[in-house]
N, C-alpha and C positions, 0 to 999 in steps of 0.2 A: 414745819408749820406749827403752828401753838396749839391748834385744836384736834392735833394727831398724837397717836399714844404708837405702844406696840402694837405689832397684827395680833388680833385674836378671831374669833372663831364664835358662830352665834349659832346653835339649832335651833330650829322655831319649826310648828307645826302651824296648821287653820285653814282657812277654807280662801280660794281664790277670792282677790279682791276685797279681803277683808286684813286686820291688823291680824299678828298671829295669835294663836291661843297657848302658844308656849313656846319660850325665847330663854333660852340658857346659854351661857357666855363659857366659851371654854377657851384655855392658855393654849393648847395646842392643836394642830390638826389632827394626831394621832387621840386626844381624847375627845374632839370633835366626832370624829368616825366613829369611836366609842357610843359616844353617845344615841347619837341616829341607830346606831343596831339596836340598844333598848327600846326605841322608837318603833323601829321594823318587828322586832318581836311581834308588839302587838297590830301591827297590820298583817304579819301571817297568820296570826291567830285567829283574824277577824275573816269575816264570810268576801271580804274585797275582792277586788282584782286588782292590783297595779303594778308598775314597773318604775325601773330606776336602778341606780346601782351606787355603794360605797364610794365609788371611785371616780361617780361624777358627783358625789355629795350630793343628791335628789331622788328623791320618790314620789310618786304622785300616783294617787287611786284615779281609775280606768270605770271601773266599774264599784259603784259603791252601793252594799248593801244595809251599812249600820252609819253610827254616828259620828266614824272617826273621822279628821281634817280630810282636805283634800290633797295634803302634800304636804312632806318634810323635807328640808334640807339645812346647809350647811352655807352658811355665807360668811364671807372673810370682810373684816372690820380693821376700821382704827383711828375710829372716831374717840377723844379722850371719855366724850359724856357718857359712854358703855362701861367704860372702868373705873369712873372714880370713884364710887363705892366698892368695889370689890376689891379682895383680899388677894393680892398679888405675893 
């Protein structure tokens, strides 16, 4: 199809039911994974609770004490409009 590219890989954090509050586009799923662990960092850091795992690409706070999203994850793309500005 014409308005397919490669598969890439989108982290985005935010709150249910809302657009995300941060969307980064990565070439592969290994620095996909990457990414989200940066992510996760700062939700162990934080007074949360939640669950999820690397391995299903999802995290999502359970119990929330401060002002972080309600969920990170990892969605697979390849829609061309997500890449055409970026540096491949």
């Amino acid at each position: 199809m014409a308005n397919e590219t490669k598969t890439h890989y989108h982290v985005m954090t935010g709150l249910h039911g809302c657009l995300p509050d941060y969307n980064e586009i990565f070439t592969t799923l290994k620095e996909a994974r990457d990414g989200l662990k940066e992510i996760v960092k700062d939700l162990r850091d934080s007074k949360n609770t939640f669950r999820g795992s690397l391995k299903k690409g999802y995290f999502e706070v359970i119990k929330k004490e401060d002002f972080l999203g309600d969920y990170c994850s990892i969605e697979t793309c390849t829609m061309i409009e997500c890449t055409n500005n970026q540096d491949y």
